[in-house]
Backbone as CSV, one residue per row, in Angstrom:
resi,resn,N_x,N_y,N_z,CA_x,CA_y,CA_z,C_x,C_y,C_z
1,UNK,0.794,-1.203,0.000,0.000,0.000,0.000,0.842,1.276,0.000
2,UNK,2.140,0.741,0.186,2.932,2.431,-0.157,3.222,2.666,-1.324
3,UNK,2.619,2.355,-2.911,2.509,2.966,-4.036,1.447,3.338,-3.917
4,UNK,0.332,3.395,-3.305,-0.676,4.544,-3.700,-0.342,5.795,-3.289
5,UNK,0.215,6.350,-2.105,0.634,7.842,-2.161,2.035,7.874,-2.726
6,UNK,2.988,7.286,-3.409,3.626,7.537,-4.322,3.213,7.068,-5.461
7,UNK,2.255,6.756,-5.793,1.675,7.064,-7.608,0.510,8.352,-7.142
8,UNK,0.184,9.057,-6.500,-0.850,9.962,-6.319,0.518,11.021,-6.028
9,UNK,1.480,11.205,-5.696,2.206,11.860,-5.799,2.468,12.394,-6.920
10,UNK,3.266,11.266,-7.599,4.212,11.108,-9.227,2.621,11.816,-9.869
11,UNK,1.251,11.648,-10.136,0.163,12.280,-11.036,-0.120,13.627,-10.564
12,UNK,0.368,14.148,-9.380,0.406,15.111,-9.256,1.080,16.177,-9.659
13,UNK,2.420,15.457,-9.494,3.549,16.254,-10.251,3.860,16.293,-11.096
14,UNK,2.879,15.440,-11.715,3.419,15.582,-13.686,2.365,16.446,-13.979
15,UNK,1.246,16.870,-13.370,0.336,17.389,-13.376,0.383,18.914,-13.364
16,UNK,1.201,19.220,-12.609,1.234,20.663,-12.244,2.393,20.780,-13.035
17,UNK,3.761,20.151,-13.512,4.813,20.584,-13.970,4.697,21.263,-15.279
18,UNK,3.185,21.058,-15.945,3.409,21.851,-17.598,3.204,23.040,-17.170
19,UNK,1.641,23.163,-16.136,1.480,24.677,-15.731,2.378,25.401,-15.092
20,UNK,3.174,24.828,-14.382,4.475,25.870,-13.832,5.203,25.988,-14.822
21,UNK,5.315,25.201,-15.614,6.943,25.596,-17.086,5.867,26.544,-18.167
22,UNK,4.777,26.600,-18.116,3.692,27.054,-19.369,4.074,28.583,-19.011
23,UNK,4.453,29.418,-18.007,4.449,30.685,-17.757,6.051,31.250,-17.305
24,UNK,6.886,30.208,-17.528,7.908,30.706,-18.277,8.705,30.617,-19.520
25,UNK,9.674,31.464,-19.690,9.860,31.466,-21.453,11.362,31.316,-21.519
26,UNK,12.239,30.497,-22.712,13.400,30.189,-22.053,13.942,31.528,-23.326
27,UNK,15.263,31.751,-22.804,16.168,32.492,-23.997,17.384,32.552,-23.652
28,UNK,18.037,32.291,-24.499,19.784,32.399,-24.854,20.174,33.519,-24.153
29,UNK,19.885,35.150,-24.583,20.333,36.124,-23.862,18.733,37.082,-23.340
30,UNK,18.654,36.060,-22.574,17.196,37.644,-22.050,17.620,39.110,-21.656
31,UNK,16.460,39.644,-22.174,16.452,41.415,-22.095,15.708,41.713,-21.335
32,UNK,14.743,41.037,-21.008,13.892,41.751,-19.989,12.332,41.970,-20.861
33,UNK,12.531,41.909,-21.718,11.191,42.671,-22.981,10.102,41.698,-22.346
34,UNK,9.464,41.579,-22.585,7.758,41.512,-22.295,7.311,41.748,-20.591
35,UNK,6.550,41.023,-20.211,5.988,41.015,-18.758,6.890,41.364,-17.802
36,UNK,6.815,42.161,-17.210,8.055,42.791,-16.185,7.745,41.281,-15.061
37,UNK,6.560,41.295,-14.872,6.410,40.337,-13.749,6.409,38.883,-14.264
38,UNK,6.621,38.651,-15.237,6.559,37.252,-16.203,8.237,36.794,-15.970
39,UNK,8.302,35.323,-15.795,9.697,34.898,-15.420,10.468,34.365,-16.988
40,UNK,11.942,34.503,-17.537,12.397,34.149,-18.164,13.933,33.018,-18.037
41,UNK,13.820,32.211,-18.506,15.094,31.727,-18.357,16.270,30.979,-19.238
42,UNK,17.345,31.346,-18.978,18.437,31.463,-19.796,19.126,30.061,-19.300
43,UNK,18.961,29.175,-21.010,19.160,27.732,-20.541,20.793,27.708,-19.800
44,UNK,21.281,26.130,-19.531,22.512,26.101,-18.952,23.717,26.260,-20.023
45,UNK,24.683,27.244,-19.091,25.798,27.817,-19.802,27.039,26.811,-19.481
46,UNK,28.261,26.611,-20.681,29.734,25.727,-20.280,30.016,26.866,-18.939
47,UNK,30.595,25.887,-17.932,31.552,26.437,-16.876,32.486,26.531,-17.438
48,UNK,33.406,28.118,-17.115,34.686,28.327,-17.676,36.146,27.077,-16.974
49,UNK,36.651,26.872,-17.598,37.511,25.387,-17.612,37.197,24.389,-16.860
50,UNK,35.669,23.980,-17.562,35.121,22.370,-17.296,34.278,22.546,-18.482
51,UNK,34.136,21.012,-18.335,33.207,19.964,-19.240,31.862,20.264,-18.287
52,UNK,31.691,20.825,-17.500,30.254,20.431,-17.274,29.575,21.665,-17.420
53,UNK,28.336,21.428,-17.378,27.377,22.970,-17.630,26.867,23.665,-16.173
54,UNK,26.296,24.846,-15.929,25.961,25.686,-15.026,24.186,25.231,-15.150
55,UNK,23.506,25.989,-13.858,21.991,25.977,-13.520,21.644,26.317,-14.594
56,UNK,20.176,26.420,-14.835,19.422,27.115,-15.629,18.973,28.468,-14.802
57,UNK,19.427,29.779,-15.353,18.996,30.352,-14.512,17.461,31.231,-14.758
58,UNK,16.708,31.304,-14.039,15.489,32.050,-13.937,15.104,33.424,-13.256
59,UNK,14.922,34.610,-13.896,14.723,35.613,-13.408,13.323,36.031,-13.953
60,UNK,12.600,37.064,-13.117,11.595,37.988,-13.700,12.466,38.867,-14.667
61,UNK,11.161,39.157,-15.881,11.814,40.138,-16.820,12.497,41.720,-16.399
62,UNK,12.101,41.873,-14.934,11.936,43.094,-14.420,13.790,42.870,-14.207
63,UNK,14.074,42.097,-13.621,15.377,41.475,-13.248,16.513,41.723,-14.717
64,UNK,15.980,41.078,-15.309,16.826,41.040,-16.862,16.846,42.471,-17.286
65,UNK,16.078,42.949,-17.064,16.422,44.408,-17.547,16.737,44.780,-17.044
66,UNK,17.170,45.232,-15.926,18.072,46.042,-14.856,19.403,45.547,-14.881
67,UNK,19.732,44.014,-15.275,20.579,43.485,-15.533,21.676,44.183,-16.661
68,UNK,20.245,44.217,-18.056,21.004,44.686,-18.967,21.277,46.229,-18.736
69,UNK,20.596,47.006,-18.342,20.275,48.717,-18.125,21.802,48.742,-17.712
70,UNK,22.163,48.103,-16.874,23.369,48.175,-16.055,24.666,47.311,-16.492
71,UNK,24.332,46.863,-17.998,25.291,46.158,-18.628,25.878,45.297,-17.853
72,UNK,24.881,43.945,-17.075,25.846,43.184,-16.526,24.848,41.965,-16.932
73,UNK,25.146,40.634,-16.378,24.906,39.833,-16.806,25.282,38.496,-15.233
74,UNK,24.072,37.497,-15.499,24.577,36.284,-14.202,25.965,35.364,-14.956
75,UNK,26.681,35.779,-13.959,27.865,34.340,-14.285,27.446,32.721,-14.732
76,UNK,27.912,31.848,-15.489,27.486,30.294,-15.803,27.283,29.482,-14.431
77,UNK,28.254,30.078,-13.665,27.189,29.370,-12.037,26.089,29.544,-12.106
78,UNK,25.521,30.494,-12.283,24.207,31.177,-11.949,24.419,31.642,-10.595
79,UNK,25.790,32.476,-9.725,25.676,32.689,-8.292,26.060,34.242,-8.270
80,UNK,26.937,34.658,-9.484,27.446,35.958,-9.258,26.965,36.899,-10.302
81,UNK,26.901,38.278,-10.118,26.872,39.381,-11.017,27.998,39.474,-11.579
82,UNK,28.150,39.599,-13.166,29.182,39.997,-13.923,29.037,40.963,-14.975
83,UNK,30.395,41.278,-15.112,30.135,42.487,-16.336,29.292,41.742,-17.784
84,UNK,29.337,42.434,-18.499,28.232,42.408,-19.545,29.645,41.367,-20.505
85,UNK,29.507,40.011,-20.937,30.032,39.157,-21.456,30.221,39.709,-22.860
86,UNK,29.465,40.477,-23.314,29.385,40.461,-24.652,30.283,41.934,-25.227
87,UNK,30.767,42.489,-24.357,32.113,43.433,-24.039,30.835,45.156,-24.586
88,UNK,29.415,44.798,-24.293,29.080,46.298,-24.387,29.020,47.243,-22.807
89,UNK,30.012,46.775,-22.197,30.101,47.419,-20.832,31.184,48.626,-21.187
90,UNK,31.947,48.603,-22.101,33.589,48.710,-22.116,33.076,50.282,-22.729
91,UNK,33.197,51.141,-22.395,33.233,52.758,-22.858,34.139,52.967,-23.271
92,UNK,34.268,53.515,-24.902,35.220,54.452,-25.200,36.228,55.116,-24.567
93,UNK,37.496,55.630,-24.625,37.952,56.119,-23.985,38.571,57.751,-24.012
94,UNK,38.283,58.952,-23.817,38.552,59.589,-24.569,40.393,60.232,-24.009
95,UNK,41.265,59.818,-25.202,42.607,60.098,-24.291,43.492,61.399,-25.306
96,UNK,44.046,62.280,-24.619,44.694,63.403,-25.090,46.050,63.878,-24.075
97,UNK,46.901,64.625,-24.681,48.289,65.021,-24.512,48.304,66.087,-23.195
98,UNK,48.430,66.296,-22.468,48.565,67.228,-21.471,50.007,67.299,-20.972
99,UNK,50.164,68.933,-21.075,50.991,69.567,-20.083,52.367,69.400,-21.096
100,UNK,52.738,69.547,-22.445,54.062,69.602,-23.305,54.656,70.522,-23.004
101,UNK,56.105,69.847,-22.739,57.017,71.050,-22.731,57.698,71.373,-23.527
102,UNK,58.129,72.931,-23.692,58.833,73.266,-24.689,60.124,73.279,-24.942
103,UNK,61.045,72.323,-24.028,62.089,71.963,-24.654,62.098,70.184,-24.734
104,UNK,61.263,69.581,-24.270,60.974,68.124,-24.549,60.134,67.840,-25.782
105,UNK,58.991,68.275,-25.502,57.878,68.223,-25.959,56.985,66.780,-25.294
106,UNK,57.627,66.192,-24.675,56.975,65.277,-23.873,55.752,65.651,-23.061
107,UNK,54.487,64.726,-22.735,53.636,65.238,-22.087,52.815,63.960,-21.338
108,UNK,51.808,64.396,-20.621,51.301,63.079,-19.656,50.330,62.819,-20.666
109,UNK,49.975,61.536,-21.104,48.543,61.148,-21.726,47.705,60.988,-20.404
110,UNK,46.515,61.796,-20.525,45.859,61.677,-19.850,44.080,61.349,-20.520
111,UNK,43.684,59.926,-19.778,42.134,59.538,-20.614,41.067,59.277,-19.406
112,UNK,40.009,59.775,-20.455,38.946,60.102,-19.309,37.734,58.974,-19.750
């Protein structure tokens, strides 16, 4: 008699598992775009020097966009904040000659 509450279990949980996966949406690089309150998730990524893969990670869209707003991105753990992988974090730099002298002509590069 202990497969009836483990087969009333197992029909339960196959039961509810489409409606919980039915209201999220998976993507390679989420942005955040549709339902702020709607969850998205970004399948599993290679760990940097291993063979094995990272979580799947799941955020609200509200999440992904603040993510991107702020050019960063979840690490392949799925545990840390990182800069934006795809190198649009990296600002221009604007760099110019300051302070030449007139018997060197040498000067400090200075970039802002």
């Amino acid at each position: 008699m202990v497969f009836k509450p483990l087969l009333l279990t197992a029909f339960l949980a196959a039961s509810l598992l489409p409606a919980l996966a039915a209201d999220r949406v998976r993507s390679r690089w989420p942005d955040g775009t549709g339902d702020p309150d709607g969850t998205t998730c970004r399948p599993p990524m290679p760990l940097p020097q291993s063979r094995m893969q990272g979580p799947e990670v799941c955020k609200l869209n509200s999440e992904w966009a603040l993510l991107r707003k702020n050019k960063e991105d979840i690490s392949a753990n799925g545990k840390e904040i990182i800069p934006d992988p795809r190198g649009s974090n990296i600002a221009p730099m604007n760099c110019s000659v300051v302070g030449t002298g007139a018997s060197t002509g040498a000067g400090m590069v200075v970039c802002r």
